[in-house]
MOPAC internal coordinates of N, CA, C and O (Angstrom, degrees):
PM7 1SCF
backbone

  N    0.0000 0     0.00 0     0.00 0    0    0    0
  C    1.4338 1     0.00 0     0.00 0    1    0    0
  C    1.5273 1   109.10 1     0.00 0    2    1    0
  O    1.2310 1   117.31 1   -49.00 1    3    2    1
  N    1.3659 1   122.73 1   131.00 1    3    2    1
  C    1.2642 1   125.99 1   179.51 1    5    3    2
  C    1.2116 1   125.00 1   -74.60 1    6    5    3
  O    1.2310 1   112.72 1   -50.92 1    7    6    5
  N    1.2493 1   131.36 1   129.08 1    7    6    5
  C    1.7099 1   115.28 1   172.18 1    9    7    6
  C    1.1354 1   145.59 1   -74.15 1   10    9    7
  O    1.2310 1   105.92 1     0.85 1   11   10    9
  N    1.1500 1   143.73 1  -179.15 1   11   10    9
  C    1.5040 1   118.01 1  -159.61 1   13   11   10
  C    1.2071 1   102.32 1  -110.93 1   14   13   11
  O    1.2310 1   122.34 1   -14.56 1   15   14   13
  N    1.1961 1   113.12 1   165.44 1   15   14   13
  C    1.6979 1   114.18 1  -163.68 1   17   15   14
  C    1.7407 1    99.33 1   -84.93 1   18   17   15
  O    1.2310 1   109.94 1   -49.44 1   19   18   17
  N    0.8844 1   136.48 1   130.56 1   19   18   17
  C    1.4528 1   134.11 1   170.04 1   21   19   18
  C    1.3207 1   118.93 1   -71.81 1   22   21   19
  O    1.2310 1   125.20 1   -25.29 1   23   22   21
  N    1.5328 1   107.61 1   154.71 1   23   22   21
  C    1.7196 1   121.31 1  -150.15 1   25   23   22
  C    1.5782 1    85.66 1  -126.54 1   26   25   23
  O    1.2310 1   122.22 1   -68.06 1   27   26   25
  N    1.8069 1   113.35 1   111.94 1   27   26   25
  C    1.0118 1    99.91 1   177.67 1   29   27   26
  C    1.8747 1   102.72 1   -84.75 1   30   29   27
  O    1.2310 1   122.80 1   -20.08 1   31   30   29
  N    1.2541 1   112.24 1   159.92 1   31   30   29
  C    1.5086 1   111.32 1  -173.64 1   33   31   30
  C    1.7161 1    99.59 1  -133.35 1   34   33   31
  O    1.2310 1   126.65 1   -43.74 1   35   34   33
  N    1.0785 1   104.82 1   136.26 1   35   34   33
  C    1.6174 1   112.37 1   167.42 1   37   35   34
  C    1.7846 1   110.85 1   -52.81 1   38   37   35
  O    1.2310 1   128.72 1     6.30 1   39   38   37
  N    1.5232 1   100.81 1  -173.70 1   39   38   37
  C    1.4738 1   111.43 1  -173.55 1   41   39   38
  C    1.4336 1    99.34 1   -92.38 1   42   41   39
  O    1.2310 1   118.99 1   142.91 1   43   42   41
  N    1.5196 1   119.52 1   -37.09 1   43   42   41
  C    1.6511 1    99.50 1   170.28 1   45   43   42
  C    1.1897 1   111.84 1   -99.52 1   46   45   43
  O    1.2310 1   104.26 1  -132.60 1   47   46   45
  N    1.3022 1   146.64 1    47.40 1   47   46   45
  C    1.1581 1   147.98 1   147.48 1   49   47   46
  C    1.9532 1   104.24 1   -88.77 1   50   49   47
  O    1.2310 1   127.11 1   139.17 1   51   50   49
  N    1.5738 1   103.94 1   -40.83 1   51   50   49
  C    1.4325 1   112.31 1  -160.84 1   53   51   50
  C    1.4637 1    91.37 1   -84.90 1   54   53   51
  O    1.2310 1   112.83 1   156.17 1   55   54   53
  N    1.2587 1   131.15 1   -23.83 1   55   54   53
  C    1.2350 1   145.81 1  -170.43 1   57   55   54
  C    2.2921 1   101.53 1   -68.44 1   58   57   55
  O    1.2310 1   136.98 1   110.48 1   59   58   57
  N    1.4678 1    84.72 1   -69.52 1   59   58   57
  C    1.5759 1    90.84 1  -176.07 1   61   59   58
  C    1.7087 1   113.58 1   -63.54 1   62   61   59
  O    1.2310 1   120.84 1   175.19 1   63   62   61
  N    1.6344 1   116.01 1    -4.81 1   63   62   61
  C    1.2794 1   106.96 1  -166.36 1   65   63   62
  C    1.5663 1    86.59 1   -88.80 1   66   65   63
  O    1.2310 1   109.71 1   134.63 1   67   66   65
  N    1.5647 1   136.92 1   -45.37 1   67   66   65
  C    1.1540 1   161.75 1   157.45 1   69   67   66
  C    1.6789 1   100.71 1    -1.93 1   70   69   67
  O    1.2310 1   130.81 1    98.78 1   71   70   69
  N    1.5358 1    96.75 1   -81.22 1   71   70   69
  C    1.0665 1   122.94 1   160.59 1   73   71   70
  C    1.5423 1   133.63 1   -14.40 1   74   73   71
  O    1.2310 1   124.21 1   111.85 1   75   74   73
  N    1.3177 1   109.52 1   -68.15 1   75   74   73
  C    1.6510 1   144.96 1   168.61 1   77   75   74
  C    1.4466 1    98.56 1   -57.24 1   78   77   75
  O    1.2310 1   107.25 1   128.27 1   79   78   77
  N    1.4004 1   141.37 1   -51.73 1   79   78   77
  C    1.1539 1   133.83 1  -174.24 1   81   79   78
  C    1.2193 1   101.11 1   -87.37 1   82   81   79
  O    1.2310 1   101.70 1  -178.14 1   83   82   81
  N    0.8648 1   151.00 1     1.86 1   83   82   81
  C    1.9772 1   147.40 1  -167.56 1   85   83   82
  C    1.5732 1    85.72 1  -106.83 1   86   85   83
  O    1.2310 1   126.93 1   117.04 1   87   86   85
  N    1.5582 1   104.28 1   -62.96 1   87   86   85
  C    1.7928 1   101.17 1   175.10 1   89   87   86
  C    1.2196 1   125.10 1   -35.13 1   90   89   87
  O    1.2310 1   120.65 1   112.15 1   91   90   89
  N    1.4255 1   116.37 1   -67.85 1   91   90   89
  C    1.7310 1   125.89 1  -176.76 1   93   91   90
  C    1.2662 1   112.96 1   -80.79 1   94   93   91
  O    1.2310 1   111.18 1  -162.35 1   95   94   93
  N    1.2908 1   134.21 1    17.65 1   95   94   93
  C    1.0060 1   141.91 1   179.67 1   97   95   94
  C    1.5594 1   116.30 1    35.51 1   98   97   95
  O    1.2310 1   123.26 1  -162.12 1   99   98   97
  N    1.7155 1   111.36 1    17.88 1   99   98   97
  C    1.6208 1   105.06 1   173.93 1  101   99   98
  C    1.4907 1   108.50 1  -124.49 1  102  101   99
  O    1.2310 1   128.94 1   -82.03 1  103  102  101
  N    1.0223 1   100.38 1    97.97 1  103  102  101
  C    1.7621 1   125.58 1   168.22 1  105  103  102
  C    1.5172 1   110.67 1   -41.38 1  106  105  103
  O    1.2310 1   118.05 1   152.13 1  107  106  105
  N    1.3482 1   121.31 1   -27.87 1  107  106  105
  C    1.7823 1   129.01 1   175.35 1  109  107  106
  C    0.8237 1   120.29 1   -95.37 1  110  109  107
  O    1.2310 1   118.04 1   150.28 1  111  110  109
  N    1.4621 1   121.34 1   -29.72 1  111  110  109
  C    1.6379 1   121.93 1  -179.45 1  113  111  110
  C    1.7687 1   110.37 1   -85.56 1  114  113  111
  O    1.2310 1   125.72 1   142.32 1  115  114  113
  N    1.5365 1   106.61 1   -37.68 1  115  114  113
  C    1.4567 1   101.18 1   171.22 1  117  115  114
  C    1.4667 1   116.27 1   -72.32 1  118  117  115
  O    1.2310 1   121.97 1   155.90 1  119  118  117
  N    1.6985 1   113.84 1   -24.10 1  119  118  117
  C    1.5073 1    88.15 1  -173.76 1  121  119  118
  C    1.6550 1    94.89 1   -85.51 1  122  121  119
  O    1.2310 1   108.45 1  -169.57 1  123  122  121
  N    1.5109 1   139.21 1    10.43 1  123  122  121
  C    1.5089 1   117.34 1  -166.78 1  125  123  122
  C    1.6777 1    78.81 1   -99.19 1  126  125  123
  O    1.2310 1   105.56 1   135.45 1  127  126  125
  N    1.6260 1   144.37 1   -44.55 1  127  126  125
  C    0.8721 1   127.35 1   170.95 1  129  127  126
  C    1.5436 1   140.34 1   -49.68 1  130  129  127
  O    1.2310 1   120.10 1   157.10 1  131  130  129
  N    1.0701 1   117.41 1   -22.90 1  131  130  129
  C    1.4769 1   134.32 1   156.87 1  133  131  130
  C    1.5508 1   133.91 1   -99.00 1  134  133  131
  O    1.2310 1   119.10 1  -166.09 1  135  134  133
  N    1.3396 1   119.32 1    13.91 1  135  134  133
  C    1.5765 1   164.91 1  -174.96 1  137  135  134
  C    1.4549 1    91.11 1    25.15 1  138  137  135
  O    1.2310 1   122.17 1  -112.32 1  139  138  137
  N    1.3962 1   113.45 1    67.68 1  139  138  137
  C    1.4597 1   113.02 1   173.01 1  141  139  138
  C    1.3983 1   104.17 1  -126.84 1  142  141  139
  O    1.2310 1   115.05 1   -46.73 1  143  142  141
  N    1.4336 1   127.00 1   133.27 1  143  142  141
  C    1.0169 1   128.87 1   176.66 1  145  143  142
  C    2.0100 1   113.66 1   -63.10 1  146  145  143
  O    1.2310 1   131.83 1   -43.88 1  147  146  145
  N    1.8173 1    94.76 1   136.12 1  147  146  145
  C    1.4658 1   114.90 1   167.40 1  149  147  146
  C    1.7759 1   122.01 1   -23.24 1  150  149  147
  O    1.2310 1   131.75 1   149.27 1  151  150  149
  N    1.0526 1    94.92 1   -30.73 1  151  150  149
  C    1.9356 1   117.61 1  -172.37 1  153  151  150
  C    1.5816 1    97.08 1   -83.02 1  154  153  151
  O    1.2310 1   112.05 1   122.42 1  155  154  153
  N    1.1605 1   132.60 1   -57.58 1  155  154  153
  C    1.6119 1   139.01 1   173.85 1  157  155  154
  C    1.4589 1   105.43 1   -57.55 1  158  157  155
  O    1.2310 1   123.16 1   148.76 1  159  158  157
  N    1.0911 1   111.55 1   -31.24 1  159  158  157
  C    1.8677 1    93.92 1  -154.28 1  161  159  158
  C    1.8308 1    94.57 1   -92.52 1  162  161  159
  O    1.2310 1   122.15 1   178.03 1  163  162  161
  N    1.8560 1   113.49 1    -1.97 1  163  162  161
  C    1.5688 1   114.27 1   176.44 1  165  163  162
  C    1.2458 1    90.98 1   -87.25 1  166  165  163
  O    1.2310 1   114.44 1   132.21 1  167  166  165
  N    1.2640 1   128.15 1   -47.79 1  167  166  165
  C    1.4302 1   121.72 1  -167.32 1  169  167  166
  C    1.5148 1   144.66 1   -82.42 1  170  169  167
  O    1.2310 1   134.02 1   177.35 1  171  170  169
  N    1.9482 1    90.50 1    -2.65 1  171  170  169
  C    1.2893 1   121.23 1   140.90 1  173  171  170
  C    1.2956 1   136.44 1   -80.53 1  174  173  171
  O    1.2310 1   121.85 1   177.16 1  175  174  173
  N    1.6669 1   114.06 1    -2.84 1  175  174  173
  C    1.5118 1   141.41 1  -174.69 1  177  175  174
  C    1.5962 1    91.15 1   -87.77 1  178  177  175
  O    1.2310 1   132.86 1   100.91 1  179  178  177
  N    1.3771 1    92.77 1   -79.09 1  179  178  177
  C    1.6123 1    90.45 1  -169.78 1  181  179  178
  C    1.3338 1   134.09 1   -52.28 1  182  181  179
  O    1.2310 1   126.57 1   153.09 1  183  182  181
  N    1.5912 1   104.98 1   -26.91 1  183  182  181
  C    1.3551 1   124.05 1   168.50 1  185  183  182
  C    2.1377 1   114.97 1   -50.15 1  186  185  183
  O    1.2310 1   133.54 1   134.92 1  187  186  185
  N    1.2677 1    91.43 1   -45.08 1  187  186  185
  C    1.8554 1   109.42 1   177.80 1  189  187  186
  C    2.0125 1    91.98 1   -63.17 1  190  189  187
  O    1.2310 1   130.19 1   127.74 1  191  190  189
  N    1.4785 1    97.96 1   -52.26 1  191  190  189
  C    1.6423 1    90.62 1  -158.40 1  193  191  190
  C    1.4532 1   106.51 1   -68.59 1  194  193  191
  O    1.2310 1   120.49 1   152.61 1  195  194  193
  N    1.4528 1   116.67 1   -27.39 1  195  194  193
  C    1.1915 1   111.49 1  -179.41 1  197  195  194
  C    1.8644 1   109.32 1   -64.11 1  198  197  195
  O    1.2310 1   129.16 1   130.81 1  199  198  197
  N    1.4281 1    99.94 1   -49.19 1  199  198  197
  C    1.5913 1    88.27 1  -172.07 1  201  199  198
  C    1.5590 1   120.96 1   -77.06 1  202  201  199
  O    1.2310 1   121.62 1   179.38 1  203  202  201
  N    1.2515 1   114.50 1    -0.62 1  203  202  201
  C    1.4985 1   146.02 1  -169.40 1  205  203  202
  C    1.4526 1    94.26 1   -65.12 1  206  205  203
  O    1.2310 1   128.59 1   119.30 1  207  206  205
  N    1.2489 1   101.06 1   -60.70 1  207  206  205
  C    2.0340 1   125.22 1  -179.58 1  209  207  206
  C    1.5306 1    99.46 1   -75.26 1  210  209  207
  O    1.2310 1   111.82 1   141.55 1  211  210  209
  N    0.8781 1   133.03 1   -38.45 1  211  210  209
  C    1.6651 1   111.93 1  -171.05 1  213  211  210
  C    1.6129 1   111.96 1   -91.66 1  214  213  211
  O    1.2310 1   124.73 1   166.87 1  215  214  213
  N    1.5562 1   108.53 1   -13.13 1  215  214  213
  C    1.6635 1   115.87 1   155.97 1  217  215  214
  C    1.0794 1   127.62 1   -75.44 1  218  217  215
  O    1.2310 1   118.56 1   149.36 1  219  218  217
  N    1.6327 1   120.34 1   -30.64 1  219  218  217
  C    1.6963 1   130.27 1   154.61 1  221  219  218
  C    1.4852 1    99.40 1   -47.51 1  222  221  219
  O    1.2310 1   132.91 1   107.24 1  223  222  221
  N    1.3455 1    92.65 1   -72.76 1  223  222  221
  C    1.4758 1    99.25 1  -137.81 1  225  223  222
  C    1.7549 1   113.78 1   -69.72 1  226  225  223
  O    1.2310 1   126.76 1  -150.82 1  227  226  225
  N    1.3268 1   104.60 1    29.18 1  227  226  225
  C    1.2035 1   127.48 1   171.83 1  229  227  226
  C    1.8682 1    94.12 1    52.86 1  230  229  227
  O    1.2310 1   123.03 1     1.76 1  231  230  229
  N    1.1442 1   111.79 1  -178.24 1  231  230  229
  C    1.1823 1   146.57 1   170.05 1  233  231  230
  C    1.8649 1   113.22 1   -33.58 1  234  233  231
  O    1.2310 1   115.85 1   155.57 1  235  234  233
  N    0.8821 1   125.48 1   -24.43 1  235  234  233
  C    1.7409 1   144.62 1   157.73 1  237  235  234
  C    0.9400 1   119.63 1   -54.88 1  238  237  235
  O    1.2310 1   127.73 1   135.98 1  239  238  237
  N    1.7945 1   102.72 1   -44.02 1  239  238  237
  C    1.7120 1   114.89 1  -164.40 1  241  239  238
  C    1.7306 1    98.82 1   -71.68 1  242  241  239
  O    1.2310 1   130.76 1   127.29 1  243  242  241
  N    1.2063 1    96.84 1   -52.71 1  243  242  241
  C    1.4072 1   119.31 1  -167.24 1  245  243  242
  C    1.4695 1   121.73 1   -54.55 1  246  245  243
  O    1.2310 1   128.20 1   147.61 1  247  246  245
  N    1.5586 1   101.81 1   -32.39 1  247  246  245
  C    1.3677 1   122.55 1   158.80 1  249  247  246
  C    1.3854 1   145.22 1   -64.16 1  250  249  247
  O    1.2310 1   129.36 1   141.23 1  251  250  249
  N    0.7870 1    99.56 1   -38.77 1  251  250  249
  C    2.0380 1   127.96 1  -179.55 1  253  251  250
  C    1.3761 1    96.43 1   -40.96 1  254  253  251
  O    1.2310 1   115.80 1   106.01 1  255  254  253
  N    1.3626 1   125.58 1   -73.99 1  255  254  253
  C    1.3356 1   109.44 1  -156.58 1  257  255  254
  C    1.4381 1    99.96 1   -72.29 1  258  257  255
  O    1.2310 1   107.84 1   126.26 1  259  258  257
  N    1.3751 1   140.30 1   -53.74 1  259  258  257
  C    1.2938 1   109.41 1  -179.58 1  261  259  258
  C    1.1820 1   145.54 1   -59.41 1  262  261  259
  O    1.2310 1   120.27 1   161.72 1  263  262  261
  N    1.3566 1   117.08 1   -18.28 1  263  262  261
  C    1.5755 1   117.52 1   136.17 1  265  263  262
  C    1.5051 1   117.24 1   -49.78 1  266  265  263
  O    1.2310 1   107.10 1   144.36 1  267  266  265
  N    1.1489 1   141.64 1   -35.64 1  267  266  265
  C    1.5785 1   133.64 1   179.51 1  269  267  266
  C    1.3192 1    98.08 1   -68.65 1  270  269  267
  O    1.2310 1   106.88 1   135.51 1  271  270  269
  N    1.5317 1   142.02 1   -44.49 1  271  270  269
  C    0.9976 1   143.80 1   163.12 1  273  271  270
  C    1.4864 1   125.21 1   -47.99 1  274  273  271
  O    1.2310 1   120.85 1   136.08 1  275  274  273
  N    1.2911 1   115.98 1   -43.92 1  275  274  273
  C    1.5530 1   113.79 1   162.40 1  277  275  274
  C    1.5058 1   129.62 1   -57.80 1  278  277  275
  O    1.2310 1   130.13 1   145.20 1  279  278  277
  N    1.6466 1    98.06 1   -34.80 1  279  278  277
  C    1.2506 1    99.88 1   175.80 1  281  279  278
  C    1.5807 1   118.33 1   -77.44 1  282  281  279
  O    1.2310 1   128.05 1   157.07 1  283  282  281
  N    1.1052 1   102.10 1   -22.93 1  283  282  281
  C    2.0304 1    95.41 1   175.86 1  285  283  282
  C    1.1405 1   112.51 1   -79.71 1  286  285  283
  O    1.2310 1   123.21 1   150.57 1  287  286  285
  N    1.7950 1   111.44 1   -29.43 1  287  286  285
  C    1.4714 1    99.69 1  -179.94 1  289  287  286
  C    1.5415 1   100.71 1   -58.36 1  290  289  287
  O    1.2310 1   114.80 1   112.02 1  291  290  289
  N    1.2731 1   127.46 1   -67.98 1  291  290  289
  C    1.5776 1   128.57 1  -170.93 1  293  291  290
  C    1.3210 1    97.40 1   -34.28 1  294  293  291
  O    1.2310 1   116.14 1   107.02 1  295  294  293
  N    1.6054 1   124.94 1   -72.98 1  295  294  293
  C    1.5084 1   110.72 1  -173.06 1  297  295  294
  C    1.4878 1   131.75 1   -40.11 1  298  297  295
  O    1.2310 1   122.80 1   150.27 1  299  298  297
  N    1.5240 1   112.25 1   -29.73 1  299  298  297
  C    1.2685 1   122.49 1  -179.79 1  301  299  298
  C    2.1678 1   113.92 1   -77.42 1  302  301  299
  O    1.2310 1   133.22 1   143.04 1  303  302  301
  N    1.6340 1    92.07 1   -36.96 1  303  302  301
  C    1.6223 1   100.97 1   178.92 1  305  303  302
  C    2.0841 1    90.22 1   -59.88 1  306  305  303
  O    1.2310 1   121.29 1   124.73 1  307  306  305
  N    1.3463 1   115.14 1   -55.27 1  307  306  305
  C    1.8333 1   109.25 1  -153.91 1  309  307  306
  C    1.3656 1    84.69 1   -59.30 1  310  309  307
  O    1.2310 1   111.99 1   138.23 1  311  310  309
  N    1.2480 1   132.70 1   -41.77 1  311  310  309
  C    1.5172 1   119.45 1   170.43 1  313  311  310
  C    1.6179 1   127.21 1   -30.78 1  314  313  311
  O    1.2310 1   137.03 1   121.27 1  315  314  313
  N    1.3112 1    84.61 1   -58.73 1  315  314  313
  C    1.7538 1    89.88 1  -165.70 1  317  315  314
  C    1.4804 1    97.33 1   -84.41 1  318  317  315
  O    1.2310 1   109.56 1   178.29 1  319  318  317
  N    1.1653 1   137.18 1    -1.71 1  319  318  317
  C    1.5525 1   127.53 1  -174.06 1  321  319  318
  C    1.4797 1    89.52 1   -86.81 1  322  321  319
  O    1.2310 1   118.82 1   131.79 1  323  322  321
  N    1.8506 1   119.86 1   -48.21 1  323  322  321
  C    1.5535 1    93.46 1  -166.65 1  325  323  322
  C    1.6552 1    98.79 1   -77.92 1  326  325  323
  O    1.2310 1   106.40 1   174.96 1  327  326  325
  N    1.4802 1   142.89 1    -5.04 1  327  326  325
  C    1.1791 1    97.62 1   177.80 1  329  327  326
  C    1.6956 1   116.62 1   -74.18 1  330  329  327
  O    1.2310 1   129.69 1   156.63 1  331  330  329
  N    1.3646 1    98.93 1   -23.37 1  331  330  329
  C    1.6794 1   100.62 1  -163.46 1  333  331  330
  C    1.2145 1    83.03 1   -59.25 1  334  333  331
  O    1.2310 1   100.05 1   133.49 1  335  334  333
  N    1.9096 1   153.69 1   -46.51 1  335  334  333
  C    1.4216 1   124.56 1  -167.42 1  337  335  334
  C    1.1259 1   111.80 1   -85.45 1  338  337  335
  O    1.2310 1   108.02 1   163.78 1  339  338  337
  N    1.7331 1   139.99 1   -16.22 1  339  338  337
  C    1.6460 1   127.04 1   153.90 1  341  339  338
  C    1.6162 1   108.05 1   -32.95 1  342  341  339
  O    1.2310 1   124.92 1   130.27 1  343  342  341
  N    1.7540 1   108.17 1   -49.73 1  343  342  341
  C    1.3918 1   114.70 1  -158.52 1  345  343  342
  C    1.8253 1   101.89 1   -66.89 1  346  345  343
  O    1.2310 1   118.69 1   117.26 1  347  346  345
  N    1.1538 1   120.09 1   -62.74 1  347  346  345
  C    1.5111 1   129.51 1   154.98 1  349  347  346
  C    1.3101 1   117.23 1    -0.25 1  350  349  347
  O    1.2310 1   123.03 1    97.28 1  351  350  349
  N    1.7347 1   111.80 1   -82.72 1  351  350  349
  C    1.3801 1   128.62 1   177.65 1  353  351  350
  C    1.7077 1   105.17 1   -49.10 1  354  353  351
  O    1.2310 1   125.39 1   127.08 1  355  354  353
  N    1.1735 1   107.25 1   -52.92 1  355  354  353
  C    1.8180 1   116.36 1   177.01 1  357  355  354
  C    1.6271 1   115.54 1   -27.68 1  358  357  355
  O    1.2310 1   135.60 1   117.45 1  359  358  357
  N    1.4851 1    87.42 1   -62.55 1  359  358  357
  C    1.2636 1   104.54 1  -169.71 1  361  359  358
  C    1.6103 1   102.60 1   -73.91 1  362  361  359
  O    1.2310 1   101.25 1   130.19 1  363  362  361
  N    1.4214 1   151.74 1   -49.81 1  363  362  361
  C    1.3191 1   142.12 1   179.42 1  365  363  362
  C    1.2551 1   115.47 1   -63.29 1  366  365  363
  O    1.2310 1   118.93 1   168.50 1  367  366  365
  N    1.6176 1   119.64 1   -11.50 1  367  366  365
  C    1.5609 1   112.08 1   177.13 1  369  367  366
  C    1.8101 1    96.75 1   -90.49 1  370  369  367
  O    1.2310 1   121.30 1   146.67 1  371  370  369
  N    1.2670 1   115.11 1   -33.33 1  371  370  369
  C    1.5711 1   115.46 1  -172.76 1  373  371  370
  C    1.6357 1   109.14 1   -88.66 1  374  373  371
  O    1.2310 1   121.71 1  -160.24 1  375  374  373
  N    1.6525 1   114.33 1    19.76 1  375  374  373
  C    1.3007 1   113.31 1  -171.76 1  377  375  374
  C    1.3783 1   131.31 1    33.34 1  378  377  375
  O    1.2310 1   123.09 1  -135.38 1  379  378  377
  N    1.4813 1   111.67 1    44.62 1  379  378  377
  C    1.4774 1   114.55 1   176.11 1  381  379  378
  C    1.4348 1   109.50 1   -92.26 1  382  381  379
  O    1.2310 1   120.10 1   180.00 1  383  382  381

């Protein structure tokens, strides 16, 4: 069986289909009317809720993870600084 050619759709197209199923409260009938599979139309859900919250939540929201990201990078750099001086010390006790 062949597959179907995919329909690329904008953000308010994926937005109002979102929409339409939250309204009618039927998650099967909107996605068989817009022939998008059940699996897309959650991950176009969460996609709304995610940015839903980082437009509330002003400028903080939006922020958070890249600060969580800054901080591992740093945790990961104090990492690698002490191995390069384990490696250092290594090497002056093994006279390399």
């Amino acid at each position: 069986m062949p597959r179907k050619a995919q329909v690329q759709r904008s953000a308010e197209e994926k937005f109002a289909i979102v929409i339409e199923g939250l309204k009618s409260g039927n998650i099967a009938e909107t996605c068989r009317n817009h022939n998008i599979a059940a699996t897309l139309f959650y991950r176009w859900k969460e996609d709304v809720e995610k940015a839903a919250v980082a437009a509330l939540g002003g400028r903080n929201a939006a922020v958070r993870p890249d600060e969580e990201h800054r901080k591992r990078i740093r945790e990961l750099e104090r990492s690698l600084g002490k191995a390069h001086v384990q490696i250092d010390i290594l090497k002056n006790v093994l006279g390399e």
